[in-house]
Every structure is written in C-alpha cells, then in structure tokens.
VOGU-3710 file (C-alpha; in Angstrom, 3 decimals, decimal comma):
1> xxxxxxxxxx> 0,000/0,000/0,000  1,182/3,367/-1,297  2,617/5,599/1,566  0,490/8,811/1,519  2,521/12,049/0,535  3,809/14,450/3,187  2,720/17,138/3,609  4,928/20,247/2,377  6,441/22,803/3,986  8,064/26,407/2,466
11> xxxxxxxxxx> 10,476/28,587/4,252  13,225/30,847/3,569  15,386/34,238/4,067  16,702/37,076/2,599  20,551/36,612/1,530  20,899/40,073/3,013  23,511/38,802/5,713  23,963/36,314/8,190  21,865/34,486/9,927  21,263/35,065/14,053
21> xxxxxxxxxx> 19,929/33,864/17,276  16,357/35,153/16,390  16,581/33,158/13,389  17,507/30,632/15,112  14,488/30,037/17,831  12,480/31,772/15,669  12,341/29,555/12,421  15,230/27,341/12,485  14,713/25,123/14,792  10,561/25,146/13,524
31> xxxxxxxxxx> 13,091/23,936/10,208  14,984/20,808/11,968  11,913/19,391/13,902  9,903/19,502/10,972  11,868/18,029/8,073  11,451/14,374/8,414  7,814/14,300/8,439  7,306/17,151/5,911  8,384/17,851/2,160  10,530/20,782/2,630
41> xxxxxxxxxx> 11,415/23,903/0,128  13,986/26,155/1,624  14,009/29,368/-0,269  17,190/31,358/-0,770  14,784/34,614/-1,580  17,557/37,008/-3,310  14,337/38,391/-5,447  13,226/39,588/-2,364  16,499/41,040/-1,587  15,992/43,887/-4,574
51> xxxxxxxxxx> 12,800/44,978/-2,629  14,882/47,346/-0,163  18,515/46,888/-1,816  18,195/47,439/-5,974  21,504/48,961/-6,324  24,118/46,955/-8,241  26,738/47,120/-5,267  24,129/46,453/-3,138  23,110/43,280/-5,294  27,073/42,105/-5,479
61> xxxxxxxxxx> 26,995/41,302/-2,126  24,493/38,796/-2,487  26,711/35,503/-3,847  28,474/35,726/-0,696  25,110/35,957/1,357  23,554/33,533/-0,005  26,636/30,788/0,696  26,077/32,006/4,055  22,903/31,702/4,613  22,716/28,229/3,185
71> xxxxxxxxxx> 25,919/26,863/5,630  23,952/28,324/8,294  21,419/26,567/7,722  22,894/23,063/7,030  25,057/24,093/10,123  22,267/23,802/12,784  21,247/20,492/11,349  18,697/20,716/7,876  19,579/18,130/5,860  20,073/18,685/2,063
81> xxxxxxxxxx> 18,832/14,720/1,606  15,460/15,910/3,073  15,286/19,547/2,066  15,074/21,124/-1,422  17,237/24,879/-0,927  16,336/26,868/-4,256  17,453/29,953/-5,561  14,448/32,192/-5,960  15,526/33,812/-8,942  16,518/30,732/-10,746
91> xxxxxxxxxx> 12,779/29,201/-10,863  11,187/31,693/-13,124  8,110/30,477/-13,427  7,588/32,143/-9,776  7,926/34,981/-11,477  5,014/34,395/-13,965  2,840/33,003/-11,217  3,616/36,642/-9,054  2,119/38,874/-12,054  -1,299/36,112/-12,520
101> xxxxxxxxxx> -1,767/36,658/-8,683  -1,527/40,412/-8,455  -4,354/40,372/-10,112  -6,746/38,831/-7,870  -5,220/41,306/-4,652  -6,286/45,157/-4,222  -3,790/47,799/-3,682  -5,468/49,258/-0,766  -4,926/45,181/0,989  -1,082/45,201/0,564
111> xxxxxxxxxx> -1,482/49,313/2,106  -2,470/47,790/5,223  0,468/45,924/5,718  2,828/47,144/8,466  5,979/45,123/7,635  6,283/46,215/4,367  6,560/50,074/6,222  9,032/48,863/8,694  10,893/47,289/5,855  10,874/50,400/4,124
121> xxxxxxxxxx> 12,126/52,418/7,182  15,234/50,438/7,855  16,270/50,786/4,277  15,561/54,514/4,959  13,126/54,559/2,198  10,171/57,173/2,299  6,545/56,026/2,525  5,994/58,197/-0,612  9,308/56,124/-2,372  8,357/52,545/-1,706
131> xxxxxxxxxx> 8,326/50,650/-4,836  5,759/48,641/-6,666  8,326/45,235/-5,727  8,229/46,288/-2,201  4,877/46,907/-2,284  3,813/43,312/-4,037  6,295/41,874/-1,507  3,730/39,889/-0,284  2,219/38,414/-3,668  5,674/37,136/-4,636
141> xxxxxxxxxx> 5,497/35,931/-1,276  2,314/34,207/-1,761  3,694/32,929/-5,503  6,553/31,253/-3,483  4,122/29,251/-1,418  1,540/28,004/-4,133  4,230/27,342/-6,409  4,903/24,123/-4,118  1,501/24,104/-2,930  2,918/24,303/0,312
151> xxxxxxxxxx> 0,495/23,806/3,505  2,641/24,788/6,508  4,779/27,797/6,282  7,531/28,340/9,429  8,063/32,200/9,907  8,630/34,776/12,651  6,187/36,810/13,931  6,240/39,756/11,577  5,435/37,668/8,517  2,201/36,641/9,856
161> xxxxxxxxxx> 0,304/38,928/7,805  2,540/37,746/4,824  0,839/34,211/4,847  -2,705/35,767/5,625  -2,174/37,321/2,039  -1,159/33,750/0,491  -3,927/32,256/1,899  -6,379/35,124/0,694  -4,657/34,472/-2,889  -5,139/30,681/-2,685
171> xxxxxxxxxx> -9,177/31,396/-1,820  -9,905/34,031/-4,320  -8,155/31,809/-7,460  -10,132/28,476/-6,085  -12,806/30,711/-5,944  -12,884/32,086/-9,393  -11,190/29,176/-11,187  -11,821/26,008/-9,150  -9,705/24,231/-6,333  -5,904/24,260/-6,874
181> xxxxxxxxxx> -4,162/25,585/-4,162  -4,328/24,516/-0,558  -4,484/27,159/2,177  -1,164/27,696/4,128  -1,037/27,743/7,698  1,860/29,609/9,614  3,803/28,062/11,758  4,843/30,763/14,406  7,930/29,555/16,735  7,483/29,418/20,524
191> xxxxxxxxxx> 10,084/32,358/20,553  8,701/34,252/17,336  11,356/37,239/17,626  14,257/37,976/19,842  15,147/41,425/21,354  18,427/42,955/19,443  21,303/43,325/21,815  22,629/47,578/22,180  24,610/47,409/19,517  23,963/49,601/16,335
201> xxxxxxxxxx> 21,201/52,738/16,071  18,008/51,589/17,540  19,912/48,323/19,711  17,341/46,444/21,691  15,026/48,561/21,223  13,285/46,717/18,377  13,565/42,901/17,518  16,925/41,466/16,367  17,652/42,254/12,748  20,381/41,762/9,624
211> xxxxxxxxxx> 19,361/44,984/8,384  19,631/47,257/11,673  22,628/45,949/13,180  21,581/44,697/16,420  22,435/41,078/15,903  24,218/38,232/17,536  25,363/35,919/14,808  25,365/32,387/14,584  28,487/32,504/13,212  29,897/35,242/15,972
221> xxxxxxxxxx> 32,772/33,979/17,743  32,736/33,598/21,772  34,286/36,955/22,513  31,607/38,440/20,320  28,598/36,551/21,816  29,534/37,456/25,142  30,019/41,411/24,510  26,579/41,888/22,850  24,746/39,860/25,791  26,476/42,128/28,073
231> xxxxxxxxxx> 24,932/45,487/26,246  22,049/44,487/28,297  20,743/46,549/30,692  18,087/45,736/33,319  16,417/48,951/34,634  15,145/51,928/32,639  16,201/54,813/34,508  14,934/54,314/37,828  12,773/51,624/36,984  13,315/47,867/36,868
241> xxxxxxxxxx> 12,200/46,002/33,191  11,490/43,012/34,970  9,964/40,605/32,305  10,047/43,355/29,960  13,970/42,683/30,062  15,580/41,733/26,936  17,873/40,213/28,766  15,242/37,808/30,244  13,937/37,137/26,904  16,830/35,829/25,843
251> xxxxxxxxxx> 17,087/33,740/29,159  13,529/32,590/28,154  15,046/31,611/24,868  17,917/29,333/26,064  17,448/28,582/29,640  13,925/27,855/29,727  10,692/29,024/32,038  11,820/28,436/35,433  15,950/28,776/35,529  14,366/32,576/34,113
261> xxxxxxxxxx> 12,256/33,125/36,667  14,475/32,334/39,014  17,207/34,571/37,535  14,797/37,447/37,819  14,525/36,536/41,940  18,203/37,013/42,120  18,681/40,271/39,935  15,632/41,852/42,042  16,618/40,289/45,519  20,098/41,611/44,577
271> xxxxxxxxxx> 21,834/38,239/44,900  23,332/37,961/41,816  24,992/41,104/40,145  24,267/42,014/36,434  27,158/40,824/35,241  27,096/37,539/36,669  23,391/37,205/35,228  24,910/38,237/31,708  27,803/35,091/31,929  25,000/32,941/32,794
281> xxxxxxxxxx> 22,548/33,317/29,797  26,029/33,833/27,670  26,996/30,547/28,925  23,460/29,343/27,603  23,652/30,716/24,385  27,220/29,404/24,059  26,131/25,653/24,420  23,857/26,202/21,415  26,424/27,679/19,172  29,116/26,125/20,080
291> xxxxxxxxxx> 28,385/22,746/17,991  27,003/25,012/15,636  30,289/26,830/14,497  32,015/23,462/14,836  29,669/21,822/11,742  29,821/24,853/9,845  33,655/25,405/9,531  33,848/21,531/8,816  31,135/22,427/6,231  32,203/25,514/4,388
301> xxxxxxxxxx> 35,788/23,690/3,941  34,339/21,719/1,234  34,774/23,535/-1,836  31,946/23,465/-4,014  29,337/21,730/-1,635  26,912/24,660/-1,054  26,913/25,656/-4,525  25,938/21,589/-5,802  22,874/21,620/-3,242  21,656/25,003/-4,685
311> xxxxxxxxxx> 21,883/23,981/-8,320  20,353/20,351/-7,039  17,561/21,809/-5,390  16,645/24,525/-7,677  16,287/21,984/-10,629  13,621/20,272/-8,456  11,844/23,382/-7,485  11,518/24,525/-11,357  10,377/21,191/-11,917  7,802/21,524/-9,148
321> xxxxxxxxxx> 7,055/25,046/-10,493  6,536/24,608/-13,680  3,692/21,936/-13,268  1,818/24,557/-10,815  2,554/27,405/-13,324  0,846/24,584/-15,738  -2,009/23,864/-14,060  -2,901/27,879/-12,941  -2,803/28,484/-16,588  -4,981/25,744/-17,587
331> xxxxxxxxxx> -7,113/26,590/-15,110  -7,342/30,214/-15,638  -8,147/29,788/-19,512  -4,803/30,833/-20,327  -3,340/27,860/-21,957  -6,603/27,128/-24,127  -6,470/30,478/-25,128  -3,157/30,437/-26,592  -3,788/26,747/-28,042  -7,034/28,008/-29,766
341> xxxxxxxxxx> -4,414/30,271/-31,621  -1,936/27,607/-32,432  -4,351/25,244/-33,297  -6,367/28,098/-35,951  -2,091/28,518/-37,506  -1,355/24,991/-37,853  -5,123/24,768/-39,604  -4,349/27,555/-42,025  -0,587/26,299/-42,951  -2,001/22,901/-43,883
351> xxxxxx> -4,411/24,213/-45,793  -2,032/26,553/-47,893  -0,692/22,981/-48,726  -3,209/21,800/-50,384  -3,398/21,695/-54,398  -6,590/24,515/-55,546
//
C-alpha cells in the first residue's frame, strides 16, 4: 500500500547577511523538527532582496550571502537529503505566477500591511518612495508558497500577515477558477522574535535584525557573543524592566521558564549582580552555538558543496514550479487560449498545402 505524501512545507530568508539567534528560535529550529515528516522547500529569496537593496553594489553582495545563509542553515542540522534549498531567482516560473496573482489582490490590501513600512524604514526609504516590488512583496510571497503548494509555512512573527495574504490568494483563485491551491497555515515559533542586543542605532530597542545591526550571529565567535549579551541593561532609569527585560527574553530563549524566573529573583533580591546574570545566559547561548560553528567550519571547507545543493535543489523546485505554473494556466483559460491560436495557424498552414 502506497505511503500517503507528506505534507509540504516552504520557508526561507533574505541573503541580506547572516543568519542570528532570532533566526535561530524563531524559524530554524521550527526547520529541523519539521523536516522528516514534511516535504521541505527552503528558499534562498535574493528576489526579495531587490525589494529594499536594488543597487548593483548592493546586489554584489548577495553571492556571498547567499553561501552564508545556506551553511547556516545546514550548520544547525537541515539536511540537504530531506530539504530542497532553491534559488528564488533561478525558478522563473515564480515569477510568472507573481504577475497572474496580483491580479486577484487590491492595492489598498497590501497598504495595510505594516511590515512592508518597517521594511521600508530600515532601508531609509520614504513612505511616498516605496516601490511597486516592495509593495507586491507579499504576492511574490504568496507565488513562493503556491508554487509548491505548500500547507505549513515556518516564519517569525512579523510575517504573519505575509501568509494571511497567500492564503487570501489561494481562496480568491479556487474561488474564481476552481480548487488548486491549498491554504497555508503559519507556523509561528514558541520564541517568534528575539530582542536585538545595544549594539547599532536603535539596539534592543526593536527585535533582532540583519538589516539594523543589532544582531548576535550564529556565526559570531565567543568573545563576540559574550560582549553583545552584556549590552544588556536591566532597569530603565529608575525603573526595573522586569519581564520586559531583553535580557530575560533571551534567558527565556535558552534557559527555559523556570531557571528565568528564578534569575529574575536574584537580579531583584540583589543576589546575583548584572554581570554575573549576563555570563549565565552567555553561557546558555554558548552551548547552542558552540556545535554550531564546529559543523559549519567543517562544512564551508568543502569547496563546491553549497553551490551543488543550490543547483540540485533549484532543478527540483523549477520542476515543481513549472507543473503549478501549468495547471494555474490551464485553469485560468490561459493555456486554451493560446492553443485556440496555435491550433487556428497549424489549420491555415495545412491548408495553404493543399493543391486549388
């Protein structure tokens, strides 16, 4: 008896820089648990990329990224036997699929969403400047997912809305044009974002992130890890954060529920000093990445590896693309339209054939 299929599963990032420890508890490890019972697509998204960095020096930093980003993630344990990494921009039929879905989403839906302004904001782009691509974000978003018809989409908190917009795509085609795509659910991590450490402009003030500098790197080395965690502070002023600490999420994040709350007894009863409550999350952290850096230097010293799993998997994805792209046209009218027209040429050549 024939084993039914698994289910499948679409994720990805940015090759805008490394990945970090929000990454990490916020997708990543959603990533490991998931891939021997699902049919996973990891997208290297470098289309995505030219939403908030179009420039060509901006763009040449990208092969480099997306190397990274791939030994990062092979590093904390995906496995390239179970998991289909693509390049984005080398399945074009995504592209195809993008421009047949913005036509079933209004402009004043993609208005409302607030990631796409916060996006714009740490590329210091203007509201008024925001481009079409950044604005559509979420459609080649959406194209991404129903390209592999995928049913379970891992992201971070702030991409929530993204997969709301997929799933409103999905229902207004099967509406018009009859059932094709299934409806994605998102799959939001038990630590969706991480606080950014003071490092860089806006610090821990807003959640961890490539783009503002406020990172801790997966690939950071000890001295590194342990400076950033020690940029946190624990009062405000006069006041005490208590749980509003970012230092306490992170605690949350690596030494689990109770070691936090106790740690938050001891920095309020004043028997433990800040910097002793610092080591101990650092020594936390350091437990994950340690094993971490250790697969990935073993990793990135084979020459040629990343690039043969990105060629490997994006063969599969076009393949897997092009049979959705197929089926949307068929489905849409599309493909008999254009074989009406074939069909009326090939009539009229064989008739020029034929003696008067």
């Amino acid at each position: 008896m024939a084993q039914a299929p698994k289910p499948r599963l679409l994720t990805g990032d940015r090759p805008t820089g490394p990945l970090h420890l929000g990454h990490l508890v916020g997708s990543l490890d959603n990533r490991v648990a998931l891939q021997d019972d699902h049919e996973c697509f990891i997208i290297v998204a470098d289309l995505h990329t030219l939403t908030t960095r179009p420039r060509k020096h901006e763009f040449g930093e990208v092969p480099s990224f997306v190397r990274e980003v791939v030994l990062d993630q092979l590093a904390v344990g995906l496995d390239p036997a179970k998991v289909t990494f693509y390049l984005q921009s080398g399945v074009p039929a995504v592209y195809d699929l993008a421009i047949l879905l913005q036509m079933l989403v209004p402009k004043t839906r993609l208005e409302q969403v607030k990631s796409l302004r916060s996006m714009a904001r740490a590329a210091a782009m203007p509201d008024d400047a925001m481009t079409m691509g950044l604005l559509a974000y979420p459609v080649l978003q959406a194209a991404d997912i129903l390209m592999a018809r995928a049913t379970v989409v891992p992201v971070g908190l702030d991409n929530e809305e993204h997969i709301m917009i997929a799933r409103e795509c999905a229902s207004v085609f099967n509406e018009l044009y009859g059932d094709l795509f299934p409806l994605p659910e998102a799959k939001i991590s038990q630590f969706p974002a991480l606080p950014g450490v003071g490092t860089g402009p806006v610090g821990s003030g807003a959640k961890m992130s490539k783009s503002l500098g406020n990172a801790v790197n997966l690939g950071d080395p000890p001295t590194r890890v342990r400076d950033k965690i020690a940029t946190f502070t624990y009062d405000d002023g006069d006041r005490r954060l208590g749980d509003q600490a970012p230092l306490l999420a992170f605690a949350r994040a690596f030494l689990g529920d109770e070691p936090t709350a106790a740690l938050r007894v001891e920095l309020d009863g004043g028997a433990i000093t800040l910097a002793a409550a610092h080591a101990r999350v650092t020594e936390a952290v350091e437990a994950r990445l340690a094993p971490i850096r250790e697969r990935r230097a073993a990793l990135a010293g084979e020459a040629g590896l990343v690039e043969e799993i990105l060629v490997d998997g994006t063969i599969r994805a076009r393949e897997v693309a092009n049979v959705t792209l197929q089926r949307t046209r068929e489905a849409m009218g599309l493909e008999s339209l254009w074989g009406g027209l074939v069909a009326a040429t090939e009539a009229r050549a064989k008739a020029r054939r034929k003696p008067y």
